[in-house]
C-alpha positions in Angstrom: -5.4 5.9 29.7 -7.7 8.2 27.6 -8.1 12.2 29.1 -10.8 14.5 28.4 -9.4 17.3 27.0 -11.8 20.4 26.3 -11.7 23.3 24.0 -10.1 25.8 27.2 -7.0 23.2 27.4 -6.4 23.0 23.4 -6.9 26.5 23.2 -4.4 27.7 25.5 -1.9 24.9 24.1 -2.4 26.3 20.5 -1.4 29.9 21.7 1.2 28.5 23.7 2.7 26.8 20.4 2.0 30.0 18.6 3.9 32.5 20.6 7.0 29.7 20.6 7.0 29.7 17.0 7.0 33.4 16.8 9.8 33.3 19.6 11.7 31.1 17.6 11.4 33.1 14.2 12.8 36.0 16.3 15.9 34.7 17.6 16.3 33.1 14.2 16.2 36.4 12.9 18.4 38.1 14.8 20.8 35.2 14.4 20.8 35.9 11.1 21.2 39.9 11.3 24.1 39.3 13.9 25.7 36.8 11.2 26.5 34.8 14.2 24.8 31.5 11.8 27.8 32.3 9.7 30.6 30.8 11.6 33.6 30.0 8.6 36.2 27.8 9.8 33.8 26.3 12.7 31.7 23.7 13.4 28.0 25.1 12.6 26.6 24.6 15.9 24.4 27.5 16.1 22.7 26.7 13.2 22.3 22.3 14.4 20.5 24.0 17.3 18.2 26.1 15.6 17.5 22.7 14.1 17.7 20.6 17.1 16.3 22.5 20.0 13.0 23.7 18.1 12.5 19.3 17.1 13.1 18.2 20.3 10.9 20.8 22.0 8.0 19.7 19.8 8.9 15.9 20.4 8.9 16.3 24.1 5.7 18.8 24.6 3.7 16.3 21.7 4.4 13.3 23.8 4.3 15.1 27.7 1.6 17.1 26.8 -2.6 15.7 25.9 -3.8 19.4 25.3 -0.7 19.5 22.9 -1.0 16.7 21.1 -5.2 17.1 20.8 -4.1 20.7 19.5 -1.3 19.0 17.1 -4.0 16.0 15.9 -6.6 18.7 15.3 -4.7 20.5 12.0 -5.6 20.1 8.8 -4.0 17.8 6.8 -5.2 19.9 4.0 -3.4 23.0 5.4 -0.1 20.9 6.2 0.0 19.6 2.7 -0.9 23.0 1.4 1.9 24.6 3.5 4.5 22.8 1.6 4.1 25.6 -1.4 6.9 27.2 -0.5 9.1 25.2 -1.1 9.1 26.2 -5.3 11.7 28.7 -3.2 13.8 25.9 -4.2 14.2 26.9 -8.4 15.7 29.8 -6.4 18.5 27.5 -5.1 19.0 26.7 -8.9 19.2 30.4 -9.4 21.8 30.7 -7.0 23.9 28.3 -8.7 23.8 29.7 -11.9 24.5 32.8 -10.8 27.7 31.7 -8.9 26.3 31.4 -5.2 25.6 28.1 -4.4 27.5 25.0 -5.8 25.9 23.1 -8.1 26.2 19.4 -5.9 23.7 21.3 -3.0 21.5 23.5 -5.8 20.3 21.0 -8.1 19.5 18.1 -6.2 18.2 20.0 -3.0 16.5 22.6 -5.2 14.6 20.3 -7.6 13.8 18.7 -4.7 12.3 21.4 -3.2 10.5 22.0 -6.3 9.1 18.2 -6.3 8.0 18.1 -3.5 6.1 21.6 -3.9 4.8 20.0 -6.9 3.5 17.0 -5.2 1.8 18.8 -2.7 -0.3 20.9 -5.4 -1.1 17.3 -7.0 -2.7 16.3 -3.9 -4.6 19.5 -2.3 -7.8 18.8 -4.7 -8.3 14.5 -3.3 -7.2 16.1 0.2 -10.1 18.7 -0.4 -12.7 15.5 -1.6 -11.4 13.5 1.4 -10.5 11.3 -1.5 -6.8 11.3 -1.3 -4.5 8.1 -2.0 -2.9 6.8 1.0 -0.2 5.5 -0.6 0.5 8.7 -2.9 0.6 11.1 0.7 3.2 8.6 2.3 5.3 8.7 -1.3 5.4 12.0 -1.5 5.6 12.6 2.5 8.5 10.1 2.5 10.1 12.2 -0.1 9.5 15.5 1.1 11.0 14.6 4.7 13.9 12.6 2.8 14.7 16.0 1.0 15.0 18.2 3.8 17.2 15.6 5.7 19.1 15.8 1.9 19.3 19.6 2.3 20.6 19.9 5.8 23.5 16.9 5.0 24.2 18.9 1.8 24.6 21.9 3.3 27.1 21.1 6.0 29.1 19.3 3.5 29.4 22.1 1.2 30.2 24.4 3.9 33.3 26.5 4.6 33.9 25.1 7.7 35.7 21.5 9.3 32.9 19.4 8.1 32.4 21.3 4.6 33.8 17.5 3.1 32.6 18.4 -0.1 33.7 22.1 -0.6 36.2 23.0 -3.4 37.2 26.3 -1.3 35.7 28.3 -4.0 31.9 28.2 -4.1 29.9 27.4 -0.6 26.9 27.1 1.2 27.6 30.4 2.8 25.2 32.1 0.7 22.2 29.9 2.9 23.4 31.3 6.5 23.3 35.0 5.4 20.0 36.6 6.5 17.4 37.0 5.1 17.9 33.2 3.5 19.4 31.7 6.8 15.7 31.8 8.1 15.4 28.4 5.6 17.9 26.2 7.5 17.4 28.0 11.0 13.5 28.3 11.0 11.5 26.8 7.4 13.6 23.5 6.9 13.2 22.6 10.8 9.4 23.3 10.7 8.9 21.3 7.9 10.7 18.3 9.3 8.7 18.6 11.9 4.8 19.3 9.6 6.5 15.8 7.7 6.6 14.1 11.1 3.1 15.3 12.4 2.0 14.1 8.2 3.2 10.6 9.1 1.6 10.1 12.1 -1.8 11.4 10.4 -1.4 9.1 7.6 -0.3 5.6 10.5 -4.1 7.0 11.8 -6.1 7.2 8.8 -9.2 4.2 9.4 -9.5 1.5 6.8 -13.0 0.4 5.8 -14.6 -2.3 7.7 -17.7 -2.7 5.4 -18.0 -4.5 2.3 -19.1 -2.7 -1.0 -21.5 -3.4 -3.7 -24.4 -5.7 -4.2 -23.2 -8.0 -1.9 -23.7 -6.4 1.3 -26.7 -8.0 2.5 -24.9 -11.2 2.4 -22.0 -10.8 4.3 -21.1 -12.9 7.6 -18.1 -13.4 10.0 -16.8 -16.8 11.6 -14.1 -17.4 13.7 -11.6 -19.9 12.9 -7.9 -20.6 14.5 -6.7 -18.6 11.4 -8.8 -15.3 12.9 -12.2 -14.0 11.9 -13.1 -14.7 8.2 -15.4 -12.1 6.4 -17.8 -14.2 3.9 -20.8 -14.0 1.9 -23.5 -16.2 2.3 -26.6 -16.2 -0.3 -29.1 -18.2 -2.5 -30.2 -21.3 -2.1 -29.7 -24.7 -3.4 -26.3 -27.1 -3.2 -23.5 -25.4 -1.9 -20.7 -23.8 -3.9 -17.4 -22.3 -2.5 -15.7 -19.3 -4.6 -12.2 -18.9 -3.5 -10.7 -15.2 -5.5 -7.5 -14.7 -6.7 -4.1 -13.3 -5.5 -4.4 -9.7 -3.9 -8.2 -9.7 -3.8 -11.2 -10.4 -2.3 -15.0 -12.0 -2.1 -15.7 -9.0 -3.8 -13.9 -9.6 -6.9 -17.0 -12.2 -7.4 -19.5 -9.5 -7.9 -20.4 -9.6 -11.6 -20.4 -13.6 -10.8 -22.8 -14.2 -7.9 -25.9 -12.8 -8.9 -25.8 -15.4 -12.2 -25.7 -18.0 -9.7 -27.7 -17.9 -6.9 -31.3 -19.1 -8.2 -28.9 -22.6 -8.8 -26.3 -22.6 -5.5 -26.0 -21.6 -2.2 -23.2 -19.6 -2.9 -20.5 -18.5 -0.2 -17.3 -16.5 -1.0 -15.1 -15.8 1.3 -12.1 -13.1 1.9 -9.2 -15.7 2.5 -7.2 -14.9 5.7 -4.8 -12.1 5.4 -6.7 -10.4 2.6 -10.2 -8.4 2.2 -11.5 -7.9 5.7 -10.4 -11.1 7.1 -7.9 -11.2 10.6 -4.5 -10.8 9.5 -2.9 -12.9 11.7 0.7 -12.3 12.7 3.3 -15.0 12.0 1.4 -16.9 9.6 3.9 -17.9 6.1 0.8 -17.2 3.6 1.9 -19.8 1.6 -0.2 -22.4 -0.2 -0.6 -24.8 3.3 -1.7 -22.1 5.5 -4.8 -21.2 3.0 -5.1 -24.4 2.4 -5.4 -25.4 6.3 -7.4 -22.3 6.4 -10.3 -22.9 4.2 -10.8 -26.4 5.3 -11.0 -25.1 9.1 -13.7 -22.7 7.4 -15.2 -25.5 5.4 -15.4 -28.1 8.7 -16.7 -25.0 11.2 -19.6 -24.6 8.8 -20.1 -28.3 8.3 -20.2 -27.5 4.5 -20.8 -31.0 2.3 -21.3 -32.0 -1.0 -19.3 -29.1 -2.1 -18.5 -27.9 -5.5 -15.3 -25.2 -4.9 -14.5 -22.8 -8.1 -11.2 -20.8 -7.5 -9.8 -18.3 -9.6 -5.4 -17.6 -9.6 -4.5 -19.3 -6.2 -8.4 -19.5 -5.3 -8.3 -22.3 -8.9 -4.9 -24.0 -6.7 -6.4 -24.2 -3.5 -9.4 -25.7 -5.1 -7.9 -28.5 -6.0 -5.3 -29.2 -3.4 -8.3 -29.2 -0.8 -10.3 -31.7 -2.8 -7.5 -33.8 -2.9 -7.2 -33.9 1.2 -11.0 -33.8 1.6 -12.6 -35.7 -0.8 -15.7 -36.7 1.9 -16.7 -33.2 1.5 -16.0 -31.9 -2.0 -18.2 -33.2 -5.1 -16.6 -31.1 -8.2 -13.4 -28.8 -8.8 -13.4 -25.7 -11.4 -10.2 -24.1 -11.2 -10.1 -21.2 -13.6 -6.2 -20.0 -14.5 -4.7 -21.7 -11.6 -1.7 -20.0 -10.3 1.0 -22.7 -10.1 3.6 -21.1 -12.4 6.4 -18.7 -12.5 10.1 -18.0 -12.3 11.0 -15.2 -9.7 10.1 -13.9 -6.7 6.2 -13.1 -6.5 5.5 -16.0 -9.1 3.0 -15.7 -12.5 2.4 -12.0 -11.5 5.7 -11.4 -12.6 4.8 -11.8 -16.0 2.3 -9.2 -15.9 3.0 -6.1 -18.1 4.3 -4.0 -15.2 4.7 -7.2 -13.1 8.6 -6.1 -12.6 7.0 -3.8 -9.8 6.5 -6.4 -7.1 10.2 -6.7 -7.1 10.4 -4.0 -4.9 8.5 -6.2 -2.1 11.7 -8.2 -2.6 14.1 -5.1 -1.5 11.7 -3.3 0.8 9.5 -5.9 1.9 6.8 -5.0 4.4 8.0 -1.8 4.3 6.9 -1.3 0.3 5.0 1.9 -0.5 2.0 0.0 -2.9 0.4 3.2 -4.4 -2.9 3.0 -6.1 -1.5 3.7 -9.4 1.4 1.1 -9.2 -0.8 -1.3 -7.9 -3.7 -0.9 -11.3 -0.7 -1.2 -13.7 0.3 -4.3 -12.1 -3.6 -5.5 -12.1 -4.4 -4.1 -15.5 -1.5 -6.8 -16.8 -4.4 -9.6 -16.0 -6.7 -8.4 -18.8 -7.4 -8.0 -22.2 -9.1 -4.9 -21.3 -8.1 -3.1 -18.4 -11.5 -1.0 -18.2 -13.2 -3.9 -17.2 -11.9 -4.1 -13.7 -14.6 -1.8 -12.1 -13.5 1.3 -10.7 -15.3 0.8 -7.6 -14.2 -2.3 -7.0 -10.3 -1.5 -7.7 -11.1 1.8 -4.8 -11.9 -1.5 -2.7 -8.7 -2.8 -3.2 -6.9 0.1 -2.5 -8.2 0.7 0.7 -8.1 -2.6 2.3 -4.4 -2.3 1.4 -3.9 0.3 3.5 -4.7 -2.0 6.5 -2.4 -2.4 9.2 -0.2 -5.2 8.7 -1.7 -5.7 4.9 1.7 -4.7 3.2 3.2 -7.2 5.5 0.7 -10.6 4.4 1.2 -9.2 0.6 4.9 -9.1 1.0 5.0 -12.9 2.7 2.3 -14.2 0.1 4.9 -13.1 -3.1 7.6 -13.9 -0.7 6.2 -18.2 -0.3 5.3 -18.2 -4.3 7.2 -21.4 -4.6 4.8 -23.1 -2.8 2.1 -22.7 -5.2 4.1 -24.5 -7.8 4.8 -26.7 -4.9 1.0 -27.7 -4.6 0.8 -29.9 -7.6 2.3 -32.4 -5.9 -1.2 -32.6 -4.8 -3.3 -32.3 -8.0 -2.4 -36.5 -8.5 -4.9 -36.8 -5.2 -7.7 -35.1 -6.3 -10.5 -38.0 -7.4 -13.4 -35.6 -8.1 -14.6 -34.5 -11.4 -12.3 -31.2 -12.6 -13.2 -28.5 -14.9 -9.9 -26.6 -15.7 -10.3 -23.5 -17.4 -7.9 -20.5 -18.5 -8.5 -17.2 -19.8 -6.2 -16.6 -23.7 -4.2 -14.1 -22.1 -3.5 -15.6 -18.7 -0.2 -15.4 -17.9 0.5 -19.2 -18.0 2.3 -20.3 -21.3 0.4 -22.7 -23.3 3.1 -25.3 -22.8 2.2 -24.6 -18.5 -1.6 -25.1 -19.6 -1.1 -28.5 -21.9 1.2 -29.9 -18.7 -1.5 -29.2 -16.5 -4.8 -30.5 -18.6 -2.4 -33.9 -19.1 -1.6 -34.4 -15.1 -5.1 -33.1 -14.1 -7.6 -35.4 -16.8 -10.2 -32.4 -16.5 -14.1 -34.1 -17.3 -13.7 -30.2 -19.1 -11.2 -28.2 -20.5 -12.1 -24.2 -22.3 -10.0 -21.7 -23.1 -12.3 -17.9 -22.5 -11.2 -15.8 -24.9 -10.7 -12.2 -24.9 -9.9 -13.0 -21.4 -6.6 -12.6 -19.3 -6.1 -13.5 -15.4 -9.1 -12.6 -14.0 -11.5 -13.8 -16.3 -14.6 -13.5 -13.5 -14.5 -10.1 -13.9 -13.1 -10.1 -18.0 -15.5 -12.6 -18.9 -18.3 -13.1 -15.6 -20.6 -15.0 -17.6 -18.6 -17.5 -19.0 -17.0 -18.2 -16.0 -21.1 -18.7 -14.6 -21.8 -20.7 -16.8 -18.9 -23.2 -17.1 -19.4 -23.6 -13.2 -23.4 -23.9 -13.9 -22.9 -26.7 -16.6 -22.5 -30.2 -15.1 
């Protein structure tokens, strides 16, 4: 149940949390000027409550307390991110070390660390500034930051001079970091950081995704509910209908440079297949090949659509096919433009994209993959001649619907089911309709793949686009108009 908390409430909360921080940086410095942080030959028990007490205190008032947590909510990413500046203290760590103080197993990893991390945060203040800032770059480097002050605190201990100080040769320690004034770091900074990282993540979990479509296509979009979920589509122009079905990790909108030469001719309707774009994610589902499939022929029966030309481009040019070979009372004509029924490893053709070896890492950390917006263009720019032709716009697009909940999740099961594109053409000996099969020069099917599928399909057309890779709609837009306008 929602409370109405007002400004009073926050305000007394925020000076509540102020004189406890100030509480704690006391007794952490008098801890320090005691030397009762330094405890040789102990466990280091004052020192895990300095770092204990202050995290569960802010766990327990942030999830006890509305006023708290409204107060917490309120600050500034900016000023969180920008806080992490002081951590370049760490190239003193290195310092240390070569001076003698510190070993060099805690100094250099935990201190260039630091200095990352420091570094990352200076990267991201100007987008945070814009409001422009990459969701997937403030998790990496959030993830990071928080992983290296977990690092620090391990480290530390283990290099210690006491029973758990594992990793100590008896010579040099980590005693140097629990002498004041430098035992404020573990006993006060390295806690309240933990704790800034934690209040980053939960900032980042509530960040909104777009729920409007972008570019010329706006005035044509639509919703429809189907068992799959609600489908975002496009409906516009007028004349016999034609279905555009995009590629993998896409959308309707990767169609834009190819609508508008087609409208005065079709009745064109584009959808955002389930899972992807705007459309439901639903939980469960295998995105493989059957459950588009199924999907777009639920889409195709709710709106009665008939005497339907489908053009598909990557698994939009499989799906194409396999659905005019189960509904051939419906469907009139196929184009299927670099069909994506090919491939070797986990995650399929896109593999063979220049920095296709990326998407292995949805293999190891599956749903749980950090897809950053400049991993994700190298792996797209590998579908095209020219990389500068996939519209900067459009690619922003991508990168926010990705950050979607559950998004990661229908990506990772897509590459995860990419045998069951290859599966499909078991279905291509069905299809009864007129084909036009078309493949961009640089696609990442192997001529041998293309010659295998031109002899099993019998296209009424077959063209090659050059200067053209995977995603030739937006490589080589009117070609691909006007192979699906020539009948």
């Amino acid at each position: 149940m929602m409370q109405n908390i007002d400004n009073k409430q926050i305000a007394i909360a925020r000076t509540l949390t102020v004189l406890a921080v100030l509480a704690w940086f006391a007794a952490a410095c008098v801890a320090g000027l005691r030397g009762i942080v330094n405890q040789p030959g102990q466990p280091p028990l004052v020192l895990l409550s300095f770092i204990a007490v202050p995290i569960l205190g802010f766990v327990a008032a942030y999830l006890l307390s509305a006023s708290f947590r409204a107060f917490a909510n309120g600050i500034s990413l900016t000023l969180i991110v920008g806080s992490h500046l002081w951590r370049f203290v760490g190239l003193g760590f290195i310092i240390g070390w070569l001076n003698g103080a510190l070993p060099a197993g805690f100094a250099i990893p935990e201190g260039s660390g630091d200095i990352i991390a420091a570094a990352g945060a200076l990267a991201l203040l100007p987008s945070l500034r814009r409001g422009t800032a990459s969701r997937g770059w403030l998790l990496a480097w959030n993830t990071w930051g928080f992983v290296d002050l977990v690092s620090a605190i391990t480290m530390g201990v283990l290099y210690s001079d006491g029973p758990l100080g594992l990793l100590s040769a008896g010579t040099v320690t980590t005693r140097w970091m629990v002498t004041f004034p430098i035992s404020l770091i573990p006993t006060f900074f390295v806690p309240l950081f933990l704790l800034m990282h934690a209040l980053t993540f939960k900032k980042i979990a509530d960040m909104p995704a777009p729920t409007v479509a972008v570019g010329i296509l706006d005035q044509g979009v639509k919703t429809v509910n189907l068992a799959s979920g609600t489908v975002r589509y496009v409906d516009i122009g007028n004349g016999d209908v034609l279905l555009l079905l995009h590629t993998i990790r896409t959308q309707l909108d990767y169609f834009e440079k190819v609508i508008p030469l087609l409208t005065d001719r079709y009745r064109v309707i584009a959808l955002d297949l389930p899972g992807l774009g705007h459309s439901t994610i639903p939980p469960g589902a295998n995105f493989d090949e059957p459950f588009f499939r199924h999907s777009v022929i639920d889409f195709i029966e709710t709106l009665d659509l008939r005497n339907l030309t489908i053009a598909g481009e990557s698994i939009g040019g499989v799906l194409a096919l396999t659905i005019a070979a189960v509904l051939p009372e419906r469907v009139v004509r196929v184009v299927s433009v670099n069909p994506y029924d090919y491939g070797e490893k986990f995650g399929g053709g896109l593999r063979r994209s220049r920095f296709g070896f990326l998407i292995a890492l949805f293999e190891v950390f599956r749903s749980w993959t950090i897809e950053t917006s400049f991993a994700l263009r190298l792996v797209l720019s590998g579908g095209f001649v020219d990389p500068r032709n996939l519209p900067r716009s459009l690619f922003q697009e991508f990168v926010r619907v990705g950050t979607r909940k559950g998004y990661r999740s229908a990506e990772y099961r897509l590459y995860k089911n990419w045998r069951s594109w290859l599966d499909a053409r078991e279905l291509y000996r069905n299809v009864k309709v007129p084909i036009t099969l078309a493949y961009g020069a640089r696609d990442w099917s192997s001529p041998q793949e293309r010659e295998s599928r031109k002899d099993a399909l019998h296209p009424q057309r077959y063209v090659v686009f050059e200067h053209a890779g995977h995603f030739s709609a937006l490589e080589r837009p009117d070609a691909v108009a006007g192979l699906i306008l020539a009948s």
